[in-house]
C-alpha positions, 0 to 999 in steps of 0.5 A: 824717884821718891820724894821728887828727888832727881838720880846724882848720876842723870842729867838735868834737863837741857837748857831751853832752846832759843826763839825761832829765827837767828840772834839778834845783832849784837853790834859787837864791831860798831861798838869796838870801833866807837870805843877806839874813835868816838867816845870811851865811857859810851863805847865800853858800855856799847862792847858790855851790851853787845857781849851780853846778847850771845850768851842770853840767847843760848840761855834762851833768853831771848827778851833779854838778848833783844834788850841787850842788842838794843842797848849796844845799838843805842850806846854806840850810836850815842858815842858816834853822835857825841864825836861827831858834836865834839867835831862840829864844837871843835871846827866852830871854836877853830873857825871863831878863834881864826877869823877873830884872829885874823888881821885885816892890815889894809896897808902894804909896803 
């Protein structure tokens, strides 16, 4: 091989293996279901990141799976959080408007 010129026919070399261990998590199922229940934008961003961490660890980029695994984890925790805050706006508003609402008719027929 002259020149550092590779073979057409050989193959080039396999891609690096990952780090030791399994994957990181990639919270694919709580980002699914907080895409359905919680909160749209945060939980597509979540599904984004969670399918990105598979692929960077067979790449053998193991940084990268990490920081795609923390970023799904931290987008649907968001979106569970933004639910459950719209939840407890939601009952307070309820709450007000019903008891504001509410006539106190002391005199009965």
């Amino acid at each position: 091989m002259a020149g550092g010129r590779r073979h057409p026919l050989r193959p080039t070399a396999p891609p690096r293996p990952p780090g030791p261990g399994a994957p990181p998590p990639n919270y694919l199922v709580w980002a699914i279901l907080t895409t359905i229940f919680c909160c749209l934008p945060l939980g597509v961003v979540s599904i984004v990141f969670s399918t990105q961490v598979n692929s960077k660890w067979a790449m053998g980029d193991v940084a990268g799976a990490q920081a795609a695994s923390a970023n799904a984890k931290k987008f649907a925790m968001w979106a569970a959080i933004v639910k459950v805050a719209l939840a407890i706006l939601y009952l307070i508003a309820v709450v007000a408007l019903g008891v504001g609402s509410f006539s106190f008719n002391s005199s009965t027929n």
